[in-house]
C-alpha positions in Angstrom: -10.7 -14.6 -19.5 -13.7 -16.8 -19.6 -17.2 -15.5 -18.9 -17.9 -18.0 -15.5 -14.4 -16.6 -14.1 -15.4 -13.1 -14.9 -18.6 -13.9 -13.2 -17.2 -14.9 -10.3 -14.8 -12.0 -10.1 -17.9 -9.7 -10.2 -19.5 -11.6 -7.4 -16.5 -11.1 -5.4 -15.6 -7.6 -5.8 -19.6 -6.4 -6.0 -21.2 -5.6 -9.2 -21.8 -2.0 -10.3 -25.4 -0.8 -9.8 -27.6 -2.2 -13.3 -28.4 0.9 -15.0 -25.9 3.1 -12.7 -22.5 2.4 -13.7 -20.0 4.3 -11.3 -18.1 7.7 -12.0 -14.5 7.9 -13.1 -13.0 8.9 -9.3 -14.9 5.5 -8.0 -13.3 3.6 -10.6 -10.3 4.7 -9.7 -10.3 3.7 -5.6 -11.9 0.8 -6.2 -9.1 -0.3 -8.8 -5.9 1.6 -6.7 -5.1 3.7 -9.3 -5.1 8.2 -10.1 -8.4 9.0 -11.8 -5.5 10.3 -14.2 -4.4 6.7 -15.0 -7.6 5.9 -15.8 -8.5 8.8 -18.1 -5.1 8.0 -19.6 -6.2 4.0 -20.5 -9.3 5.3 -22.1 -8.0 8.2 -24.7 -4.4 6.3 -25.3 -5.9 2.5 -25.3 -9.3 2.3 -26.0 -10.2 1.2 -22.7 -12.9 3.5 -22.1 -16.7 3.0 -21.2 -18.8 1.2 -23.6 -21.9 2.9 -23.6 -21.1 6.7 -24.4 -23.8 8.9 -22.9 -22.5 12.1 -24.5 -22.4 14.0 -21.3 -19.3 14.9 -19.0 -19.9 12.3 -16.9 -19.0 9.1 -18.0 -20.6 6.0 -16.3 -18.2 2.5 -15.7 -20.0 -1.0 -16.1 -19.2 -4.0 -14.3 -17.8 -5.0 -17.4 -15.7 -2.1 -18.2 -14.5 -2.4 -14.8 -13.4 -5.9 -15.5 -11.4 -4.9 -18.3 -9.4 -2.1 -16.0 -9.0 -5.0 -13.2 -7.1 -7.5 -16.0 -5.4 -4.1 -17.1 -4.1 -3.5 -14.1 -3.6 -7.3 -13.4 -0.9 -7.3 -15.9 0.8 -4.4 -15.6 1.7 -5.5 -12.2 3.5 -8.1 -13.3 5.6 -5.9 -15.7 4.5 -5.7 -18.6 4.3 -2.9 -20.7 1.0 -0.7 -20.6 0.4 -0.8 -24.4 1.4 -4.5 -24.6 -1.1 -5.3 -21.6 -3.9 -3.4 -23.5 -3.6 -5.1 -26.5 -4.1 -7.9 -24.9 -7.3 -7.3 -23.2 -8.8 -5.3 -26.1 -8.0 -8.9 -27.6 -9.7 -10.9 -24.9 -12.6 -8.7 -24.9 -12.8 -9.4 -29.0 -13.0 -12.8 -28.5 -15.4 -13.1 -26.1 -17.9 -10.7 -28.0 -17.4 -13.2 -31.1 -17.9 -16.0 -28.9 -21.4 -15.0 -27.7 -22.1 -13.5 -31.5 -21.8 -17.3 -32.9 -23.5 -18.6 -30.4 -27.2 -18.8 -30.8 -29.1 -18.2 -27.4 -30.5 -20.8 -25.5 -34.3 -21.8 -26.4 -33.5 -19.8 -30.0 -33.1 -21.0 -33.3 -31.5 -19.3 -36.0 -33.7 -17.6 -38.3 -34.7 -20.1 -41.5 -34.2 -18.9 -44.8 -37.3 -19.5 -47.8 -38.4 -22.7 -48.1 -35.7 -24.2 -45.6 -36.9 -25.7 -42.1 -35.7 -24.0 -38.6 -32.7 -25.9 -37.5 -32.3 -27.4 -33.8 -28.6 -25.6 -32.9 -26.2 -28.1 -31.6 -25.8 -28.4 -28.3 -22.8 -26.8 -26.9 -19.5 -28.9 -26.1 -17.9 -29.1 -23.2 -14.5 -27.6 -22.9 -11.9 -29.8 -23.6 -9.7 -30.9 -20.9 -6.4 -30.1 -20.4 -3.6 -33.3 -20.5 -2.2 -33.7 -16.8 1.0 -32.3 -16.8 0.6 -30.4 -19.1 1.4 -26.7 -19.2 -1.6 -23.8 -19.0 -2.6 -21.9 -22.0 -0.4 -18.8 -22.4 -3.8 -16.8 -21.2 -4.4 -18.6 -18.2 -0.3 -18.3 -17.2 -0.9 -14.7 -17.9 -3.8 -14.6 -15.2 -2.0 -16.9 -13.0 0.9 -14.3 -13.0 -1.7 -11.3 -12.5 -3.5 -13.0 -9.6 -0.2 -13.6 -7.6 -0.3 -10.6 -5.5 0.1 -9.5 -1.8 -1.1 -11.6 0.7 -3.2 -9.0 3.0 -5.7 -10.9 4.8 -8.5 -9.0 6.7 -7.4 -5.7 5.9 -8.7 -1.9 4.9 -9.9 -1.6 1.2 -7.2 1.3 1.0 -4.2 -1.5 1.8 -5.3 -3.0 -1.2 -5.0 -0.1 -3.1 -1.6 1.0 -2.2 -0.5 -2.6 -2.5 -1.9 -2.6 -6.2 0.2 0.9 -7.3 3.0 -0.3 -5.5 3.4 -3.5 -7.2 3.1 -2.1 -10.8 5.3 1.3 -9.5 3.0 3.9 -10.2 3.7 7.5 -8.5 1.0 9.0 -9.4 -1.6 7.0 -8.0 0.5 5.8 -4.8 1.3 9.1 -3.9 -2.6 9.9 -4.1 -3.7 7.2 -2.2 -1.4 7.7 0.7 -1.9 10.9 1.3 -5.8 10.3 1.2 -5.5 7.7 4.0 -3.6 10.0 5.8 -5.9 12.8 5.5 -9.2 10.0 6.3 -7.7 8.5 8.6 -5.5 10.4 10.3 -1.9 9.8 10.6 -1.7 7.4 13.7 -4.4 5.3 12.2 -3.3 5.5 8.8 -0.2 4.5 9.6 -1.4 1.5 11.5 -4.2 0.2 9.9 -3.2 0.8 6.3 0.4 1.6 5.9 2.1 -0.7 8.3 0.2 -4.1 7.5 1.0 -3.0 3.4 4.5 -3.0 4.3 4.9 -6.4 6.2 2.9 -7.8 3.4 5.6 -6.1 0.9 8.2 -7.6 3.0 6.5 -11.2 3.4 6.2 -11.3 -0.8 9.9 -10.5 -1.1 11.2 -12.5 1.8 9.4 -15.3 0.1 10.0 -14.8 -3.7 13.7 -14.4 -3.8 14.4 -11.1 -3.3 11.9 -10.8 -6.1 10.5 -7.6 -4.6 13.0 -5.8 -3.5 12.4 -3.1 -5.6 9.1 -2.8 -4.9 9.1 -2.5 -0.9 12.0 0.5 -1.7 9.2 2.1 -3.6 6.7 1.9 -1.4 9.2 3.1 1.4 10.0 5.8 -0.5 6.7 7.3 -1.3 5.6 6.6 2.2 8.4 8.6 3.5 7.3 11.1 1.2 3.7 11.5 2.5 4.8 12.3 5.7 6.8 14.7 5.4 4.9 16.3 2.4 1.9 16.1 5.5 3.6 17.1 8.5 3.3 20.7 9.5 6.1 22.9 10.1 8.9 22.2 13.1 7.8 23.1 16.2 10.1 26.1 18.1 12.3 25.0 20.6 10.8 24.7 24.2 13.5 24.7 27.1 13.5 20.9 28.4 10.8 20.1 25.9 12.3 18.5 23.2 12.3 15.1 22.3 15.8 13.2 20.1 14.8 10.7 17.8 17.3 8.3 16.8 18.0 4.3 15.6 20.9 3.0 17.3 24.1 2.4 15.4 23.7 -0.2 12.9 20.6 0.3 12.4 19.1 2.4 9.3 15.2 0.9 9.5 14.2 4.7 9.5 10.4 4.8 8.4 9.0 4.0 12.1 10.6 6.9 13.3 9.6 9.4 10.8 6.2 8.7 11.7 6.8 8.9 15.1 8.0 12.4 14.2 5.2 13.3 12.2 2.7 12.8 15.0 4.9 14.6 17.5 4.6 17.5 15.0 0.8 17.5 14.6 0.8 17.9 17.8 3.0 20.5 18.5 6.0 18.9 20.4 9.4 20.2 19.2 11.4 17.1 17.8 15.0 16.7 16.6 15.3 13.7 14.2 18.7 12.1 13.7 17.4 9.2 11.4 19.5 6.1 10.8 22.7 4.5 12.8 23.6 7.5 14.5 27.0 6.6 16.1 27.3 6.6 19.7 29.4 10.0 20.3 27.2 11.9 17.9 24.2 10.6 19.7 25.9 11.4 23.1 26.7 14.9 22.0 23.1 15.7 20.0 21.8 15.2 23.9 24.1 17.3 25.7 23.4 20.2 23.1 19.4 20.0 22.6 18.7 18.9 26.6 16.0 16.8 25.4 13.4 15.7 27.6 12.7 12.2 25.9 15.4 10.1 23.9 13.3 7.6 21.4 16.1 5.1 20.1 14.9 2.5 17.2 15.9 -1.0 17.2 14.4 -2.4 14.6 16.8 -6.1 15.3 17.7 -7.4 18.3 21.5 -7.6 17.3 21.4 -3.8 17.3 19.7 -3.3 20.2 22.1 -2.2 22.8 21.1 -2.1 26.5 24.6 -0.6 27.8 24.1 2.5 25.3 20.4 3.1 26.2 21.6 2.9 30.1 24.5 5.6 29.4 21.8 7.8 27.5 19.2 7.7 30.3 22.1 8.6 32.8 23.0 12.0 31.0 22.5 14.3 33.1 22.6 18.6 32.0 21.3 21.7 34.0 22.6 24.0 36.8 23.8 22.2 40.2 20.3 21.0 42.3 18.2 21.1 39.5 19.8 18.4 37.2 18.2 16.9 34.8 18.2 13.7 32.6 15.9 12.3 30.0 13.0 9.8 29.7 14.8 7.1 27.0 12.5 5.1 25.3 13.5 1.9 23.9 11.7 1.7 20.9 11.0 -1.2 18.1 11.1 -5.0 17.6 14.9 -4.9 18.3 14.2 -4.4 22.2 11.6 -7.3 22.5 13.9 -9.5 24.7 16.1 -6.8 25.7 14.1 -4.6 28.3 16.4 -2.3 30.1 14.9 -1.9 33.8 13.7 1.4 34.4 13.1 2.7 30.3 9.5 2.2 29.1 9.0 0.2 26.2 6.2 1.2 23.8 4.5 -1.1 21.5 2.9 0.6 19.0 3.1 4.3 17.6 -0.3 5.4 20.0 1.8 4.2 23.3 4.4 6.0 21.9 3.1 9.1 21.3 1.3 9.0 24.1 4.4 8.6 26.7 6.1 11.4 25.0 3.1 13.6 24.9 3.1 13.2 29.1 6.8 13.1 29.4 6.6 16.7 28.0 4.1 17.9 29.5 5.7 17.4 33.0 
């Protein structure tokens, strides 16, 4: 990497405080990866801190940050850790012989007995690359590395996640998410950080060929993960207090409703969770059993999205003759946009949604 495009980089991202250097754990966030990753760089690659202090504490430069960044740059795009260290130890070399033969400006180099200072040659301008003709395999390299995830105007934690999820690291996803959740807290996490990472994930594979595929699986995965690793125990059963969660058949988009279930948790309300394309008599007969006062079916397309079974649902009706019941159905997800049944409210957006349950409950 040249030294005006590192520059630049620097002025983009904010340079580390001269003389300050930042700790180990701020690396870290600011990069998207486990403080363990990045302890693991320096003692397996040589990618550590240049200045060594002696103390505990080790301090990161904007320079050694730099080095992480393209580190972390390549590995996204695949390659192996070792093989994308090499490669920046290598770039690093480079540039520290560049500026070594280099005299600096206004200098001379030191003259020898009885032989006059020399004027240095002025410097040459880079040659220019034929048009046409292909990059340098470097600058291919950074092209690759600087192809990520279109975010936009998003958190600093998106970016983070969106970084470990691309190069399918555990570790430091798993981290990440659950400290967004725990910042944040779950409704906000999941909508200001978690949900736009996933359309973005989605946007990269729906445009790259199916290119991605793997990593929105991943990222699904882990997400899936941190809720349920976060979410407290199930709530005891409340008579006519319970609400069914459930995506209609054909559908198995299931992450939107285990958050749904998660917040329900936090706050208390016995939930029974069905997951994906629950068929219609199993869905029928989970309501006549549990006596739910809410049904939330997910419809996450609109050729999935059945009005006729969300009518039948909503006309269930349990309990002893002149105090019948029957349940609040809530026609939930994208699928329904289009499709509003008359009568069944349609939330949109995981604060609406726990909001109508929380009142439908509480009746």
């Amino acid at each position: 990497m040249g030294t005006h495009e590192r520059d630049g980089e620097d002025r983009g991202r904010g340079d580390v405080p001269h003389g300050a250097g930042l700790t180990t754990g701020e690396v870290a966030r600011r990069l998207g990866v486990a403080p363990t990753t990045v302890r693991t760089w320096d003692r397996r690659y040589g990618l550590g801190p240049d200045d060594h202090t002696g103390g505990r504490h080790r301090r990161w430069t904007t320079t050694d940050v730099a080095r992480l960044e393209r580190m972390c740059a390549l590995t996204a795009t695949g390659i192996p850790p070792a093989e994308a260290a090499r490669t920046v130890l290598g770039e690093a070399t480079q540039e520290t012989d560049a500026v070594a033969l280099t005299a600096p400006a206004g200098r001379t180099a030191p003259a020898s007995a009885g032989t006059p200072p020399q004027t240095p040659a002025p410097a040459q301008a880079p040659a220019r690359r034929p048009s046409g003709a292909p990059p340098p395999p470097s600058a291919r390299a950074r092209s690759r590395a600087g192809s990520g995830l279109r975010l936009g105007d998003v958190r600093q934690e998106c970016k983070g996640i969106a970084r470990a999820a691309l190069r399918l690291d555990a570790v430091a996803l798993d981290e990440l998410l659950e400290a967004a959740i725990v910042e944040h807290g779950l409704i906000a996490a999941w909508t200001e950080v978690i949900m736009p990472t996933l359309q973005a994930v989605g946007r990269k594979w729906e445009s790259s060929g199916e290119k991605y595929v793997e990593v929105e699986h991943f990222l699904s995965w882990h997400v899936s993960g941190a809720l349920r690793r976060g979410a407290p125990p199930s709530a005891a059963d409340r008579p006519g207090a319970t609400v069914v969660l459930a995506c209609v058949p054909g559908e198995n988009h299931t992450l939107p409703l285990e958050v749904l279930a998660a917040a329900l948790a936090e706050r208390g309300l016995p939930v029974r969770m069905f997951g994906g394309a629950l068929p219609v008599e199993s869905l029928v007969t989970a309501v006549r059993r549990t006596g739910p006062a809410a049904v939330g079916l997910w419809a996450q397309s609109r050729t999935t999205a059945s009005r006729p079974l969300a009518q039948h649902v909503a006309a269930m009706e349990w309990g002893v003759r002149g105090a019948r019941r029957k349940p609040v159905v809530l026609t939930i997800g994208p699928g329904w946009s289009g499709r509003t049944v008359t009568g069944l409210p349609r939330p949109t957006g995981l604060a609406e949604a726990v909001a109508l349950l929380e009142s439908v409950v509480s009746r």
